[in-house]
Structures are given as C-alpha cells and as structure tokens.
N, CA, C and O atoms as a Tinker XYZ file with bonds, in Angstrom:
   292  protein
     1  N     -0.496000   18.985000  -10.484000    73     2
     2  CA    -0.140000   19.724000   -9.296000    64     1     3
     3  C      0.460000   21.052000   -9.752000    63     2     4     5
     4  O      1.275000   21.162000  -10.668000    81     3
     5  N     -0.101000   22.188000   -8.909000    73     3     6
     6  CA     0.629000   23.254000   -9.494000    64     5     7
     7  C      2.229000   23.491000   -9.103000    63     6     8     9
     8  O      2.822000   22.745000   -8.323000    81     7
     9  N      2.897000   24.744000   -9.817000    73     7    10
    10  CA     4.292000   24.731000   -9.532000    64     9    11
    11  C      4.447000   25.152000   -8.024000    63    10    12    13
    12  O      5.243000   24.389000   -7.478000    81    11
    13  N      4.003000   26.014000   -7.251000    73    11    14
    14  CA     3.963000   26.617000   -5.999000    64    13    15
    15  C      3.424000   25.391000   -4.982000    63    14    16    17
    16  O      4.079000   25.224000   -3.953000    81    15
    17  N      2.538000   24.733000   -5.165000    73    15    18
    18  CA     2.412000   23.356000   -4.297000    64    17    19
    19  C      3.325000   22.681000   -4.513000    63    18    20    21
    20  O      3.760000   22.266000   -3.439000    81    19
    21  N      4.252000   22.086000   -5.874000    73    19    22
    22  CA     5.072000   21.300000   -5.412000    64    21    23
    23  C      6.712000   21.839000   -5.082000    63    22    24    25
    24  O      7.487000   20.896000   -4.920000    81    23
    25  N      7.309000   23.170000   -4.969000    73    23    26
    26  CA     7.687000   23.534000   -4.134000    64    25    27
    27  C      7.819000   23.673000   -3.138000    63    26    28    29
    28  O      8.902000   23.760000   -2.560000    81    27
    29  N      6.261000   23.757000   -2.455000    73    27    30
    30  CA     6.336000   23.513000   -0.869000    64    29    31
    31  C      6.327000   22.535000   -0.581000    63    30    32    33
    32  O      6.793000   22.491000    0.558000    81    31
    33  N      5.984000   21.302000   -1.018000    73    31    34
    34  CA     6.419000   20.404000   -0.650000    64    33    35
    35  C      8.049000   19.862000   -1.017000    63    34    36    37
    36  O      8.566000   19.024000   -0.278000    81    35
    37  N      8.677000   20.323000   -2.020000    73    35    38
    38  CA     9.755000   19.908000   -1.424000    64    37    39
    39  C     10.845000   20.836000   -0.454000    63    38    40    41
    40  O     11.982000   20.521000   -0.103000    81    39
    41  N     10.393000   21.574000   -0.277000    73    39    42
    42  CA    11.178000   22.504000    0.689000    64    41    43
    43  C     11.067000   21.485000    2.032000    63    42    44    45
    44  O     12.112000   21.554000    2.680000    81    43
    45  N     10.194000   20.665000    2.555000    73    43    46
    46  CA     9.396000   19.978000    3.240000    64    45    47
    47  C     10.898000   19.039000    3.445000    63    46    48    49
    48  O     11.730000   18.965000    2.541000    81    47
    49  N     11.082000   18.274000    4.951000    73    47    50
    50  CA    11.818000   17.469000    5.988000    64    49    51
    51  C     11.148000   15.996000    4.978000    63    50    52    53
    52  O     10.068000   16.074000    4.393000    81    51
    53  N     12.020000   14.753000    4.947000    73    51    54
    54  CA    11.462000   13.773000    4.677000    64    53    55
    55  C     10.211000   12.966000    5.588000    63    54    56    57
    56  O      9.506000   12.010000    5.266000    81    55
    57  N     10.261000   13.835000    6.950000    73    55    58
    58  CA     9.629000   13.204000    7.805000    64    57    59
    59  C      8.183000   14.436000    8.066000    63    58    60    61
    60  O      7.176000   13.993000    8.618000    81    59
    61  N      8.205000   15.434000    7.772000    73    59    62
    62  CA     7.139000   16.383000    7.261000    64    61    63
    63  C      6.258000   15.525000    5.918000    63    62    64    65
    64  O      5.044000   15.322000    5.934000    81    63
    65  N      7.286000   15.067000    4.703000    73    63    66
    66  CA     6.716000   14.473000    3.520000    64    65    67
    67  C      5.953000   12.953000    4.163000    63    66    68    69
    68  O      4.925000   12.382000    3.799000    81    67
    69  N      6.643000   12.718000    4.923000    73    67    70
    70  CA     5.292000   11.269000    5.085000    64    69    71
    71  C      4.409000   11.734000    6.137000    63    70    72    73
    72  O      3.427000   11.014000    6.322000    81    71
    73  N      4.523000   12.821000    6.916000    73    71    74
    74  CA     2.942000   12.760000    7.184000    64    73    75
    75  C      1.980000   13.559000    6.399000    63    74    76    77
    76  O      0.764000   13.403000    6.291000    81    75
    77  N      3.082000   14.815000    5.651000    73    75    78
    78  CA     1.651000   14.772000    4.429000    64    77    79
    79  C      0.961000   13.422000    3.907000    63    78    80    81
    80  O     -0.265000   13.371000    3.806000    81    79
    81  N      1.777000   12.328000    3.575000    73    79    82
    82  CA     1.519000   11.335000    2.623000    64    81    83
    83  C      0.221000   10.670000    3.614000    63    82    84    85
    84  O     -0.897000   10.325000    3.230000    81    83
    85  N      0.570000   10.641000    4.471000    73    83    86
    86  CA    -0.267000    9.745000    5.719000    64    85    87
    87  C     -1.317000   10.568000    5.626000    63    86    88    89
    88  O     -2.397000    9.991000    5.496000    81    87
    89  N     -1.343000   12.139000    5.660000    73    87    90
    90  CA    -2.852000   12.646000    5.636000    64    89    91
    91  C     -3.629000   12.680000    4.243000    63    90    92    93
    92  O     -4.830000   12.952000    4.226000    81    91
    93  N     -2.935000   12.405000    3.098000    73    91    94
    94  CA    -3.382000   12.503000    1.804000    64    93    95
    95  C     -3.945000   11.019000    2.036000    63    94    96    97
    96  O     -5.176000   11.003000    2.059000    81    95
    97  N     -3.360000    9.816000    2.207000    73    95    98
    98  CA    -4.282000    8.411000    2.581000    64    97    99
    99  C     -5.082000    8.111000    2.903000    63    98   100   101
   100  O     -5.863000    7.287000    2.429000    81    99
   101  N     -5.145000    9.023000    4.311000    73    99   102
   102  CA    -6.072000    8.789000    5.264000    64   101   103
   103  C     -7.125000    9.825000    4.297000    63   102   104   105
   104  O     -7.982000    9.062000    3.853000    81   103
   105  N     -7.327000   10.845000    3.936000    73   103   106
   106  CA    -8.294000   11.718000    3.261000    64   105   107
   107  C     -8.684000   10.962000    1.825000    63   106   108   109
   108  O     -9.759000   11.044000    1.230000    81   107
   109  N     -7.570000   10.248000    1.465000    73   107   110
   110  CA    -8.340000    9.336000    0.079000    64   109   111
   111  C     -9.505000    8.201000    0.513000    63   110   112   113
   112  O    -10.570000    7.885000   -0.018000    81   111
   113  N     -8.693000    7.657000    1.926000    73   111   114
   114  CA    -9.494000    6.210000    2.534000    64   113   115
   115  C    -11.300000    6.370000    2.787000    63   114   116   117
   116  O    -12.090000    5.439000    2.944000    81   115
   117  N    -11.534000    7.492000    2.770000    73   115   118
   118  CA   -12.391000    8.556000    3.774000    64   117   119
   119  C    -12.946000    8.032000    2.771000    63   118   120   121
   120  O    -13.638000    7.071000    3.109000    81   119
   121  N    -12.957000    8.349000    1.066000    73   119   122
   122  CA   -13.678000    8.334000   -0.304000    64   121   123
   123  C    -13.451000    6.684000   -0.957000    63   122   124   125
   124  O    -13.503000    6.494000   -2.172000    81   123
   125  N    -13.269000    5.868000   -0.244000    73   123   126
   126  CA   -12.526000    5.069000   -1.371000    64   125   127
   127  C    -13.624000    4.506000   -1.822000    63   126   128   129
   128  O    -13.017000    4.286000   -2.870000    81   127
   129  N    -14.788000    4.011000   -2.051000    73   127   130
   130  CA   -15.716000    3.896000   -2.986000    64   129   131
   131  C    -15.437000    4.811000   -4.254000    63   130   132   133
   132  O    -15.657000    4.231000   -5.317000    81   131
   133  N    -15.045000    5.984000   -4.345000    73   131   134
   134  CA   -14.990000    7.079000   -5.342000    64   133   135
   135  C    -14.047000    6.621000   -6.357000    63   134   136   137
   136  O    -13.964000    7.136000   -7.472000    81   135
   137  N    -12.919000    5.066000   -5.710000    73   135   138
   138  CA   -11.786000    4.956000   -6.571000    64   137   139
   139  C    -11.880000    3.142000   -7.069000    63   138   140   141
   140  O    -11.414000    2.222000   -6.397000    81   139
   141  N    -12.583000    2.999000   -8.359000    73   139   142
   142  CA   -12.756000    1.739000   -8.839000    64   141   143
   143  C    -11.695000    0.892000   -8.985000    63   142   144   145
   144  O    -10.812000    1.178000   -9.793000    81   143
   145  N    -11.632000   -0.290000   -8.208000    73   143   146
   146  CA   -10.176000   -1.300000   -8.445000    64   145   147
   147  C     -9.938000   -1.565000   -9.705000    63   146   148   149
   148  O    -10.841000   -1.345000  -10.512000    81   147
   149  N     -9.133000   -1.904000   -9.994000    73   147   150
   150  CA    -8.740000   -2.489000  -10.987000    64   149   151
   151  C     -8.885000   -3.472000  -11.415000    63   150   152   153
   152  O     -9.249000   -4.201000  -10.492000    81   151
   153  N     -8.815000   -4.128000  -12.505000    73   151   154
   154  CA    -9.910000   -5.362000  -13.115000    64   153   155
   155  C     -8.673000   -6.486000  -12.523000    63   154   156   157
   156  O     -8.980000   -7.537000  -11.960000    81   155
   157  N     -6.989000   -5.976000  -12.808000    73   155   158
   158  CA    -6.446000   -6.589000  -12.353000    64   157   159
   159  C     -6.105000   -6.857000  -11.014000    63   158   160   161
   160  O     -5.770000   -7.970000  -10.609000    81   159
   161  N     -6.152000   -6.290000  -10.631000    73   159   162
   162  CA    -6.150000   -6.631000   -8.984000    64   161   163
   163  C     -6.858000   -7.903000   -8.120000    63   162   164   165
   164  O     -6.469000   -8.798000   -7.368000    81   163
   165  N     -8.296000   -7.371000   -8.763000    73   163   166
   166  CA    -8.872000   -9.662000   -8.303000    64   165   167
   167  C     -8.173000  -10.015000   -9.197000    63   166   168   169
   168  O     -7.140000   -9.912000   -8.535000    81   167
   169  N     -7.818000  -10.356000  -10.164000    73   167   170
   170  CA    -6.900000  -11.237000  -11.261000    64   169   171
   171  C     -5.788000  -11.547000  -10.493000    63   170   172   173
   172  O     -5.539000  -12.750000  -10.565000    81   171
   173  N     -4.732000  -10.692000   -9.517000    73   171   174
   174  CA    -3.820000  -10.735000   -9.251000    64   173   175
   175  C     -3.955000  -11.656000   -7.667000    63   174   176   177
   176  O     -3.065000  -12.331000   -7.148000    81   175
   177  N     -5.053000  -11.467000   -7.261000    73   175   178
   178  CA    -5.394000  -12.317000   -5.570000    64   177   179
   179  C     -6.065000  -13.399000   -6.524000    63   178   180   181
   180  O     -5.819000  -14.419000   -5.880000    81   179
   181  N     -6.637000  -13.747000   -7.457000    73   179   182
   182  CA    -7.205000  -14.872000   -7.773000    64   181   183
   183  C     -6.071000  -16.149000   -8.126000    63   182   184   185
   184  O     -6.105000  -17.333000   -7.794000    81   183
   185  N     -5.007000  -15.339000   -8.984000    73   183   186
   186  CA    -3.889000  -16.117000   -8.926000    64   185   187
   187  C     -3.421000  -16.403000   -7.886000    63   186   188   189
   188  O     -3.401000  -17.632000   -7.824000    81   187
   189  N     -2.895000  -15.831000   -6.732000    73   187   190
   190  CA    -2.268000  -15.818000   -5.795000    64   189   191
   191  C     -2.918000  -17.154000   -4.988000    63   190   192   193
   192  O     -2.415000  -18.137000   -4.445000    81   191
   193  N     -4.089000  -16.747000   -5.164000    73   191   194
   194  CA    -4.655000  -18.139000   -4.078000    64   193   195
   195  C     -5.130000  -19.043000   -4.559000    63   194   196   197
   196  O     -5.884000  -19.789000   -3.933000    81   195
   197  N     -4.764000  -19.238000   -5.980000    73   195   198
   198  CA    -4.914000  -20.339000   -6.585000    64   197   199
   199  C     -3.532000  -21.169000   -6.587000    63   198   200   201
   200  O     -3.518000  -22.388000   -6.754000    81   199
   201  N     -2.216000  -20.294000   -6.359000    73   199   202
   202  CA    -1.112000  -20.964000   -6.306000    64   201   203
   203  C     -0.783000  -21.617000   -4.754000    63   202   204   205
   204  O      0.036000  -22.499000   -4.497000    81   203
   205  N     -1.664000  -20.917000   -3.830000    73   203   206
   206  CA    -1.475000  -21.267000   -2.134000    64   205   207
   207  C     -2.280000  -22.454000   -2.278000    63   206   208   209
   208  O     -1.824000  -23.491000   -1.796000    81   207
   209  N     -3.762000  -22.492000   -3.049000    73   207   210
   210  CA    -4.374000  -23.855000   -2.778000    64   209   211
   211  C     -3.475000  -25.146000   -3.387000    63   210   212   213
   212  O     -3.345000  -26.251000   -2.859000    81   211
   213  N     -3.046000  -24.799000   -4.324000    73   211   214
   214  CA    -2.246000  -25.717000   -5.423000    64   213   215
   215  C     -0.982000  -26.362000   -4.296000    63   214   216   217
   216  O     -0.570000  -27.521000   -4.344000    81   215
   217  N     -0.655000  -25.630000   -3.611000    73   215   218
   218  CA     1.109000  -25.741000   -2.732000    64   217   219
   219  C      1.095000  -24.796000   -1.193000    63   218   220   221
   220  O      1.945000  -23.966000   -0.874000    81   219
   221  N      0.021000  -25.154000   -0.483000    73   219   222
   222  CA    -0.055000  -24.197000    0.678000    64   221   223
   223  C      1.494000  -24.600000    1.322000    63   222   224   225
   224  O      1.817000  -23.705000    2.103000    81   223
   225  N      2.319000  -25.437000    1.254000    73   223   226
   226  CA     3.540000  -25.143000    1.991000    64   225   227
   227  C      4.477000  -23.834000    1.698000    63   226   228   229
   228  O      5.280000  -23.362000    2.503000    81   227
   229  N      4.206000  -23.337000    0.361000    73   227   230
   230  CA     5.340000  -22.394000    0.367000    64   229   231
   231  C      4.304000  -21.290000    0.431000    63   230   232   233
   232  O      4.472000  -20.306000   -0.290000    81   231
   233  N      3.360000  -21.356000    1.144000    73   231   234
   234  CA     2.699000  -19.418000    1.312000    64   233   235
   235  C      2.917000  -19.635000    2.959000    63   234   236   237
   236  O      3.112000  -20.625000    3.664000    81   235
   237  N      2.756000  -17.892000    3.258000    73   235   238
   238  CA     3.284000  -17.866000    4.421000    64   237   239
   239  C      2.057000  -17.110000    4.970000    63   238   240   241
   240  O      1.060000  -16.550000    4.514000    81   239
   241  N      2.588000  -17.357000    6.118000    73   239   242
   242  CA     1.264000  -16.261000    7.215000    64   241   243
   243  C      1.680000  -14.413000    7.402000    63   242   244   245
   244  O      2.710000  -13.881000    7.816000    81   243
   245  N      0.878000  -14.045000    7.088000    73   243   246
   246  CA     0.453000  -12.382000    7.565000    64   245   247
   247  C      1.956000  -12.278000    8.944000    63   246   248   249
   248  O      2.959000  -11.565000    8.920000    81   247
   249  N      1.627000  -13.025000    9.707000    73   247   250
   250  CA     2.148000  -12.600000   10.526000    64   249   251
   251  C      3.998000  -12.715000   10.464000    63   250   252   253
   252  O      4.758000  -11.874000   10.945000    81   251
   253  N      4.413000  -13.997000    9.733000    73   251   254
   254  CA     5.821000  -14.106000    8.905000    64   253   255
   255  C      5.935000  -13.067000    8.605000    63   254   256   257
   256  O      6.670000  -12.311000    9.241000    81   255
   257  N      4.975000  -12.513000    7.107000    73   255   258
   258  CA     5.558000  -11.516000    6.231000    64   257   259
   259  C      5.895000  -10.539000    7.286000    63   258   260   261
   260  O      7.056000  -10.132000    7.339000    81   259
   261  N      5.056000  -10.134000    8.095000    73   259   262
   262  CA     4.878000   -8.509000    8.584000    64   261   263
   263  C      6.561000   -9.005000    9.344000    63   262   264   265
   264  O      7.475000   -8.792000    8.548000    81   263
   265  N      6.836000   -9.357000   10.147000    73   263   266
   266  CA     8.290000   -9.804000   11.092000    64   265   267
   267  C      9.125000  -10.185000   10.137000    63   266   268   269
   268  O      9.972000  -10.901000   10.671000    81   267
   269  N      9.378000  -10.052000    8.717000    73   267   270
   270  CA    10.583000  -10.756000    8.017000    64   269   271
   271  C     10.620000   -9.101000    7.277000    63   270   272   273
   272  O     11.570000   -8.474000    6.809000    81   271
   273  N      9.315000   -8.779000    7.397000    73   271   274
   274  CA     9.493000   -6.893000    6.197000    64   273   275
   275  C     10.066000   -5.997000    7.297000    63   274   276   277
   276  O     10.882000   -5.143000    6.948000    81   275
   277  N      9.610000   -6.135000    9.045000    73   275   278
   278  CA     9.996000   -5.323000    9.621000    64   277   279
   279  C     10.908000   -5.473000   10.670000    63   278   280   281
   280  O     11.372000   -4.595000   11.397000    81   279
   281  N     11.236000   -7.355000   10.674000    73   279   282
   282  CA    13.088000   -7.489000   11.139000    64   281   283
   283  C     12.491000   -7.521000   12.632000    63   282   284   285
   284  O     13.269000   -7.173000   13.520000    81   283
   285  N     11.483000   -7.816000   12.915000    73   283   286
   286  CA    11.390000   -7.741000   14.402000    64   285   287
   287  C     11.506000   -9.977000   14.103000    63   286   288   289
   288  O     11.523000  -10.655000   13.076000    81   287
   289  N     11.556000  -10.364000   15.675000    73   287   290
   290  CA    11.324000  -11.702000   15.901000    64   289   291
   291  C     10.347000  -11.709000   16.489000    63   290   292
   292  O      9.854000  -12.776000   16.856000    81   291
C-alpha cells in the first residue's frame, strides 16, 4: 500500500474504516474464484466434523453461535 493511501485512511472515523472494509469485501467477493483456499482450510472443516460426528452433543447450532457472539436471546 502506498504511503498517501494509508494516510487517508487513517485520517478516516472508525466507522468510515469499516465501510471501506465492507466495500473492499464486497469487491473481493465479486472475484473470489481469483483467491485459491487453502489446503488447510478443508483440513480444518474436515476435522471439525469429524469431531461433531464422533460427539454431536457438544457441537452447537448456527443459530446458538450467532445469539451467544451477538448477546441477543
């Protein structure tokens, strides 16, 4: 990044900085074929749901996580 871009961005409101961030996402999402996963990443869901099949009592639902990360009931 050059020096004059990242100046302006921090001159930038914390709430200016996440919707840059939100439009840099959304403009990566646009390409994401262009960005190869990582070898670990299935490695990392292959484990994961090999430990939920092994002990499905202690995995939780999508919908837990999202209400325990964002404190709603």
């Amino acid at each position: 990044m050059n020096a004059t871009l990242a100046e302006e961005i921090s001159r930038r409101s914390p709430a200016a900085k996440l919707l840059l961030v939100e439009e840099l996402l959304g403009d990566i999402a646009k390409e994401s074929n262009a960005i190869e996963q990582p070898a670990w990443h299935d490695q990392a869901l292959a484990e994961d749901a090999a430990r939920y099949v092994a002990d499905p009592v202690h995995g939780n639902s999508w919908a837990n996580v999202k209400r325990r990360i964002t404190g709603q009931s």
